[in-house]
matplotlib code that plots the C-alpha trace (Angstrom):
import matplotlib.pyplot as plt

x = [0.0, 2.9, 4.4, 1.4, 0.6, 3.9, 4.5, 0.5, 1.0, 4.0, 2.3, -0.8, 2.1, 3.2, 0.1, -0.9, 2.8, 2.1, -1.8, -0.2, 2.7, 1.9, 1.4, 4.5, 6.3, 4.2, 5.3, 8.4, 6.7, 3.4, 1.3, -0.4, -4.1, -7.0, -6.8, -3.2, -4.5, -7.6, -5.3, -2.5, -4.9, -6.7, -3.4, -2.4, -6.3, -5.3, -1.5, -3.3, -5.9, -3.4, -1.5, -4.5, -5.1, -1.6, -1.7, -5.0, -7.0, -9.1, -10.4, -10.5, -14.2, -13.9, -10.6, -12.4, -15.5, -13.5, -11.1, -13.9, -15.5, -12.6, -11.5, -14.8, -15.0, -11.4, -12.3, -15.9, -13.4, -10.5, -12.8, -13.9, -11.9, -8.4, -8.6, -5.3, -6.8, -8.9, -6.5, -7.2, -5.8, -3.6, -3.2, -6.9, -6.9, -4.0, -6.0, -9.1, -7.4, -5.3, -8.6, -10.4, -8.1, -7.4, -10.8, -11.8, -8.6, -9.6, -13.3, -12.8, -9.8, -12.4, -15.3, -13.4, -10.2, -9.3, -5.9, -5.9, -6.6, -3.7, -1.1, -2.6, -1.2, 1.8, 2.8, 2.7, 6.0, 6.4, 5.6, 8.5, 8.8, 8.8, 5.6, 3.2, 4.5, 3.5, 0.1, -0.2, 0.7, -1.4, -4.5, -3.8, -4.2, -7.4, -8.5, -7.8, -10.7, -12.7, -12.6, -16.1, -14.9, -14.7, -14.0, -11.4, -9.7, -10.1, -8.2, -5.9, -5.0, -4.5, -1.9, 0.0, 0.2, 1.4, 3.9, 5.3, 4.2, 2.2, 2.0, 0.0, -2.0, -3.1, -4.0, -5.8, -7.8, -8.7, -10.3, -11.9, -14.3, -17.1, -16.5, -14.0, -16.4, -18.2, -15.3, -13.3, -10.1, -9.9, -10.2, -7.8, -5.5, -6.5, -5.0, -1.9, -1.2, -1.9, 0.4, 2.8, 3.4, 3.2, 5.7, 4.4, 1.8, -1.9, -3.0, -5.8, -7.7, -5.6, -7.2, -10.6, -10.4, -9.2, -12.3, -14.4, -12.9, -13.4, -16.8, -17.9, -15.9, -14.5, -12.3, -10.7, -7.1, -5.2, -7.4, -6.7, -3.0, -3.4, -5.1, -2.7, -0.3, -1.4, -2.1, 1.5, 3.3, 0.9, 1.9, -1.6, -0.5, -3.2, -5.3, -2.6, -2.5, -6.0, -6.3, -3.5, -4.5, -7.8, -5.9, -3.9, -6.7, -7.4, -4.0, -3.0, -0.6, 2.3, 2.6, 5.5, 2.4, 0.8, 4.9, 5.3, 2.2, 2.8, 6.5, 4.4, 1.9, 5.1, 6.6, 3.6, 3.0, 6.6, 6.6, 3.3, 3.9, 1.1, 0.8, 2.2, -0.4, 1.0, -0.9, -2.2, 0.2, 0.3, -0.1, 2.5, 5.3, 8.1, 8.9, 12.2, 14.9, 15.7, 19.7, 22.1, 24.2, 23.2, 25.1, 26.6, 29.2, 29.1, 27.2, 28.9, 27.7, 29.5, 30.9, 29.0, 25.6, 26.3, 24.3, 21.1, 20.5, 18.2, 17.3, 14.2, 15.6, 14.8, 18.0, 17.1, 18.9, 17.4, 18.1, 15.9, 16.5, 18.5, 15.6, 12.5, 11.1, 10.0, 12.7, 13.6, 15.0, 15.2, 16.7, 15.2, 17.0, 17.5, 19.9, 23.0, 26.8, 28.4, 29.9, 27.0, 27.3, 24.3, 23.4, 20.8, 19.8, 16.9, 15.4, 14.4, 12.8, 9.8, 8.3, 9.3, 8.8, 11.5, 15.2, 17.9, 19.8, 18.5, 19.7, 23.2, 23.7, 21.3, 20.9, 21.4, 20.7, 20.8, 17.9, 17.7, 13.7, 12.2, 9.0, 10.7, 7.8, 8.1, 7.4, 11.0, 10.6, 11.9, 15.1, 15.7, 19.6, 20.4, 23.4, 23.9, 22.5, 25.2, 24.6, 26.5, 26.9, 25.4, 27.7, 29.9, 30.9, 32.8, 30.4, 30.7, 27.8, 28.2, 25.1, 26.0, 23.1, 20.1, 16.7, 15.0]
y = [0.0, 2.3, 1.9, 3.1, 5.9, 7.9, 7.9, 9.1, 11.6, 13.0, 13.6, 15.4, 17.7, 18.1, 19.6, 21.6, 23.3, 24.1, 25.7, 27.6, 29.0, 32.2, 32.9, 31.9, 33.6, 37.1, 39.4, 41.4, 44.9, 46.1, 46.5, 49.6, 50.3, 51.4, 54.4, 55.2, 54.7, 57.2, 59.5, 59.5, 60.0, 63.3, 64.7, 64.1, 65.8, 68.7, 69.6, 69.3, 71.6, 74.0, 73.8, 74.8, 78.0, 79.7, 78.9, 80.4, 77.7, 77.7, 81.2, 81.7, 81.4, 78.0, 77.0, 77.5, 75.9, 72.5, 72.2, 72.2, 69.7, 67.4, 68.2, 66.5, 63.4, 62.7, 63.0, 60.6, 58.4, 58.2, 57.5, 54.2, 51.0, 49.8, 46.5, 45.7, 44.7, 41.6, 39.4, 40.6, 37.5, 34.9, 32.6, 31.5, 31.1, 28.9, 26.9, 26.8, 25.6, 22.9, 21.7, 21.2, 19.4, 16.8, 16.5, 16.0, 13.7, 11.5, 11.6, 10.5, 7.5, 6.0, 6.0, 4.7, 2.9, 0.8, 1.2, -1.8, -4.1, -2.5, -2.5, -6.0, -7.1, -5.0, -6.9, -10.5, -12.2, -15.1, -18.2, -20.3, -24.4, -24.6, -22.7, -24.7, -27.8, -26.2, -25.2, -28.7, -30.5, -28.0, -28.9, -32.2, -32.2, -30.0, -33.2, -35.8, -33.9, -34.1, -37.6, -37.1, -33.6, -35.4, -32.4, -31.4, -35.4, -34.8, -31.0, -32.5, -35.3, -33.2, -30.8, -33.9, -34.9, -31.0, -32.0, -34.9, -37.0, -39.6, -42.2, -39.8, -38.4, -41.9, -42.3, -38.9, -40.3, -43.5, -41.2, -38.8, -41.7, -41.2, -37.8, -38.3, -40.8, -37.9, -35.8, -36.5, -34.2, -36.1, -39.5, -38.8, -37.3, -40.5, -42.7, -40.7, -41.4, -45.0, -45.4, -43.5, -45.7, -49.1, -47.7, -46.8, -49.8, -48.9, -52.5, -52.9, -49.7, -46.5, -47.9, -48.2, -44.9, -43.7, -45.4, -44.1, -40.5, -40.6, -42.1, -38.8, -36.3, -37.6, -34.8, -34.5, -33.6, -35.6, -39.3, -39.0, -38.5, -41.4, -43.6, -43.5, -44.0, -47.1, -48.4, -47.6, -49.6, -52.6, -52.2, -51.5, -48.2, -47.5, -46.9, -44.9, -42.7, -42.6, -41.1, -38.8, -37.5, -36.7, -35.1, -32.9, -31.3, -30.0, -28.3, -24.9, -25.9, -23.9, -24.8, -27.2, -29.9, -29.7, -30.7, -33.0, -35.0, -35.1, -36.4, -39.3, -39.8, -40.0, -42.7, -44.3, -44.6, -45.9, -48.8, -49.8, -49.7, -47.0, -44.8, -41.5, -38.7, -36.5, -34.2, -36.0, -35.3, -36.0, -39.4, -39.2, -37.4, -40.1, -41.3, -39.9, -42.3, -44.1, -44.2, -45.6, -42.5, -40.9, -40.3, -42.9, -43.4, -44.1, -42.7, -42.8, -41.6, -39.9, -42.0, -40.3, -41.3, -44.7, -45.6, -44.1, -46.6, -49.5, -53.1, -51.7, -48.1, -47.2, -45.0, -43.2, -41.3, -38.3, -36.6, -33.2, -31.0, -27.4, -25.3, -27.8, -30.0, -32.8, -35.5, -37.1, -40.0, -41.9, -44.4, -46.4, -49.8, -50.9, -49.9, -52.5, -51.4, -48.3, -47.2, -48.3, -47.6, -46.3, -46.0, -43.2, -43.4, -43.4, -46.8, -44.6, -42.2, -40.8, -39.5, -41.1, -37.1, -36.0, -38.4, -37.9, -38.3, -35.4, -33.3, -31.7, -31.4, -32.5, -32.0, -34.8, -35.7, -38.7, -39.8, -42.5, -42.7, -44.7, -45.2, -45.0, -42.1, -39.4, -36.6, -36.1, -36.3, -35.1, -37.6, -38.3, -38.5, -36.7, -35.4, -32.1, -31.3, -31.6, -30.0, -33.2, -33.2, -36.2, -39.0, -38.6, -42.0, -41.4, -38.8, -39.4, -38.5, -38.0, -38.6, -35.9, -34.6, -35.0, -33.6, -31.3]
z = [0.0, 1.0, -2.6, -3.8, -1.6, -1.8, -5.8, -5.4, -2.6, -4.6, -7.8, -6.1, -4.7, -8.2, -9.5, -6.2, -7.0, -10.8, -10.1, -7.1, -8.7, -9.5, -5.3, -4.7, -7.3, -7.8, -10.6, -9.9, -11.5, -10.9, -13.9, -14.6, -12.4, -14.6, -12.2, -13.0, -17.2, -16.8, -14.8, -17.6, -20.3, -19.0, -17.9, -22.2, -23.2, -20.7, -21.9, -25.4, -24.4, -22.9, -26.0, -28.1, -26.1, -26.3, -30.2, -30.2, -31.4, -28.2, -27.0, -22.6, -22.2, -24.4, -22.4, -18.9, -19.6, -21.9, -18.5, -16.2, -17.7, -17.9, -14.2, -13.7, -15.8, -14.6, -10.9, -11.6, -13.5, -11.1, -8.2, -9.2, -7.4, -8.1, -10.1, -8.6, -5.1, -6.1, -4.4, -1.0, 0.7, -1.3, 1.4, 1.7, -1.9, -2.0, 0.8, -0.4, -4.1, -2.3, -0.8, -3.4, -5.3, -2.7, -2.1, -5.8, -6.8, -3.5, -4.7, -8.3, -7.3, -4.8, -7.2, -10.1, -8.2, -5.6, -4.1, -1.8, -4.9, -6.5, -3.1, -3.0, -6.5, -6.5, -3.0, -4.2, -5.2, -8.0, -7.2, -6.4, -7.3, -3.5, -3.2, -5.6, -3.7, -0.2, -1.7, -3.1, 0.2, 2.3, -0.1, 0.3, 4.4, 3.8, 1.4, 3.8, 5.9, 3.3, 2.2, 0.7, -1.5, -5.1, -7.0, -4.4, -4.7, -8.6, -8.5, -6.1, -8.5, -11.3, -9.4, -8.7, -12.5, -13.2, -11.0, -12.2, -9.0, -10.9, -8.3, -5.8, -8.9, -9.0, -5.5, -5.6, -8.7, -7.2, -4.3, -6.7, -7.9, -9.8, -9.9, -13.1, -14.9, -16.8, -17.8, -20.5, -19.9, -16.3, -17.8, -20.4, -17.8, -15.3, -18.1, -18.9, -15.2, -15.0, -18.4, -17.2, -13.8, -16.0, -18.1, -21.1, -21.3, -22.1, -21.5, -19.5, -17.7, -19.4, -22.7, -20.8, -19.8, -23.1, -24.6, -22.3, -22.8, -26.6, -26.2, -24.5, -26.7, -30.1, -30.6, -26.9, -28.0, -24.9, -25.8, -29.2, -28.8, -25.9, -28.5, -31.7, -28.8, -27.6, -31.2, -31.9, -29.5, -30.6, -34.3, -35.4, -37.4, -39.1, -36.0, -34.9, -37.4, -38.0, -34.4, -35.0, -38.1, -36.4, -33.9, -36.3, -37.7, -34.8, -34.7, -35.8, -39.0, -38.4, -34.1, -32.6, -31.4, -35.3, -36.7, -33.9, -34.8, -38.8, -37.2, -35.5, -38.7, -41.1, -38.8, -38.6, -42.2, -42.6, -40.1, -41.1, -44.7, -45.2, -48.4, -47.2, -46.9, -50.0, -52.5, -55.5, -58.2, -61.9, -62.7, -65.5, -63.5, -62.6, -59.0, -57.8, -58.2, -54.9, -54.4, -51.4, -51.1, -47.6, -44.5, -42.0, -39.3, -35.5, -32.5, -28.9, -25.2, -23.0, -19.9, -17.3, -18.6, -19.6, -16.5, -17.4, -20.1, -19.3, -21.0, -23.8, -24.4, -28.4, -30.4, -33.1, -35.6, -37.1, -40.4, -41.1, -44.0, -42.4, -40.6, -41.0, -38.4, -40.4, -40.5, -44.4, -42.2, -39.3, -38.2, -35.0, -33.4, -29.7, -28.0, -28.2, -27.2, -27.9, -30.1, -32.0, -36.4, -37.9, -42.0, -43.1, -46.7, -48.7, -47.5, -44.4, -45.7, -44.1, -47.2, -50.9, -52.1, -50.2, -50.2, -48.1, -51.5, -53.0, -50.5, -50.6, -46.4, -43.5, -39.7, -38.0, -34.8, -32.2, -29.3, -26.7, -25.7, -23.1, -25.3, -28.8, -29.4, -31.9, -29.7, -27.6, -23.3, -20.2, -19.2, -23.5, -24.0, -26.9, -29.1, -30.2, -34.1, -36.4, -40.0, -42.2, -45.9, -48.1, -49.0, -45.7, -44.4, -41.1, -39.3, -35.6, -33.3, -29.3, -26.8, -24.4, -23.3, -20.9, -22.5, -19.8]

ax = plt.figure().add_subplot(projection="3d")
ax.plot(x, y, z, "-o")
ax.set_aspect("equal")
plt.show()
């Protein structure tokens, strides 16, 4: 409130200065009275008048009777009141000014304002890491009070999912009950959970749930994405990218989710054998020529994460043409020893419109997923992109990184 208040106080002080300025910084010279004006203007008519007489223009009777009369109209004239004196006391005007202007300014703010919302505001601090966790484990004593609160089980459980705790999110949902039966977000989000803590599998209630989600909303973004998912790692690829192609239209064309999902359809359509979704094009134009020149070499990991591998990790090695996201190739294998030698040519490619051959350099890249998804994860070991022209034989690619 304070920070508020003085930046306030001070600009009210401002303006009270610039209206009262002339008070305290009165002219130096005083300007001419009205009375002083009259007075200087008869005393010119009479030295005219006196002038006219000793030429002889103006006879004495005439000069008596002309003077008399302007002896008169200068004394009715000069008797009137100064119009210097109408500031008889500057003080109360400086009060009475200063008044008003706090009072209006004070009026208007609390008719139109309110400056403890705004001290309110201004006084909160960014929420730290530490502080969502204290405001999740403080909800979650007030829950356990409330063992009957279903919404509060179901917000509870989703705060735990944003956190990455997954095996209380699961707990939490398990309490919420029936309360997540008629949503489909929550269901979708209840099976992300439950695949996420059987690693990846889908088998049994995640795919219920996902069912259950889509049966309730067709087009919910999360079960779709679950759904080609869980086709995927079954090998039924057209499913899979009949949900994620559902999903993509969804998607604004140009946005990192609408490129990773054409990344998933493209590998779908490869390992399945599908027809790649292209633009129908002359039926008499030729198919490009497939060739075996590409790139190829070895990929290593750094010592210090050698230990982060596990029994079922995927490695894949991905070629994109410079400053697009699709990949022209990819190569995906388990994970055996290091260093491990990789080939990348045209028999990979994601798209028979667009060969790694044909291209003069590429950006290559190396991943080690849990899943063997598309769409990179938190914990991924990854190389750093190396730009690598076509037809090089000995290009050596270091795992040397842990994905965020």
């Amino acid at each position: 409130m304070t920070s508020f208040l003085i930046p306030a106080l001070l600009l009210l002080i401002l303006i009270l200065v610039l209206l009262l300025r002339p008070f305290f910084f009165p002219a130096k010279e005083s300007a001419t009275s009205r009375r002083q004006m009259n007075a200087a203007i008869y005393r010119e008519e009479l030295d005219k008048l006196e002038a006219d007489r000793l030429s002889g223009v103006v006879d004495g009777s005439s000069y008596e009777q002309i003077h008399a009369e302007m002896r008169q109209r200068l004394f009715q004239d000069t008797d009137e009141a100064d119009d210097l004196a109408v500031l008889r006391s500057p003080k109360k005007t400086m009060i009475g000014i200063s008044i008003f202007i706090v009072i209006l300014s004070a009026g208007l703010y609390f008719s139109l304002g309110d400056a403890f919302r705004i001290a309110a505001i201004s006084d909160q601090k960014p929420m730290t890491p530490e502080g969502v966790e204290k405001m999740v484990t403080e909800f979650a004593a007030k829950m356990e009070k409330e063992p009957d609160n279903l919404k509060g089980w179901a917000m509870l459980a989703r705060s735990y999912r944003i956190l990455g705790r997954n095996g209380d999110a699961e707990k939490a949902y398990v309490r919420a009950g029936s309360f997540v039966d008629a949503d489909p977000q929550l269901l979708a989000d209840y099976a992300d959970v439950l695949a996420a803590n059987a690693n990846g599998s889908f088998a049994g209630k995640p795919l219920e749930l996902i069912n259950k989600a889509l049966a309730l909303d067709p087009n919910n973004l999360l079960a779709l994405w679950l759904s080609g998912t869980a086709d995927f790692n079954v090998q039924n690829y057209k499913a899979a990218v009949r949900s994620w192609e559902k999903l993509a239209k969804q998607l604004p064309a140009e946005s990192n989710e609408a490129r990773t999902i054409a990344e998933s359809i493209a590998e779908a359509r490869s390992k399945g054998g599908l027809a790649p979704a292209s633009p129908l094009v002359n039926a008499s134009a030729s198919a490009p020529v497939m060739s075996n020149q590409g790139v190829s070499g070895q990929v290593d990991i750094a010592r210090e994460l050698q230990s982060k591998i596990k029994s079922g990790d995927m490695l894949m090695v991905i070629a994109r043409k410079p400053g697009e996201r699709m990949p022209v190739a990819v190569l995906k294998t388990a994970v055996t020893a290091f260093p491990m030698n990789f080939v990348l040519n045209d028999a990979l490619a994601m798209s028979p419109n667009t060969l790694i051959s044909q291209l003069p350099e590429v950006l290559i890249e190396v991943r080690i997923s849990k899943t063997g998804m598309a769409m990179p994860e938190a914990g991924d070991l990854i190389s750093k992109p190396q730009t690598i022209k076509v037809g090089t034989t000995n290009t050596r690619l270091m795992i040397d990184q842990v994905r965020p």
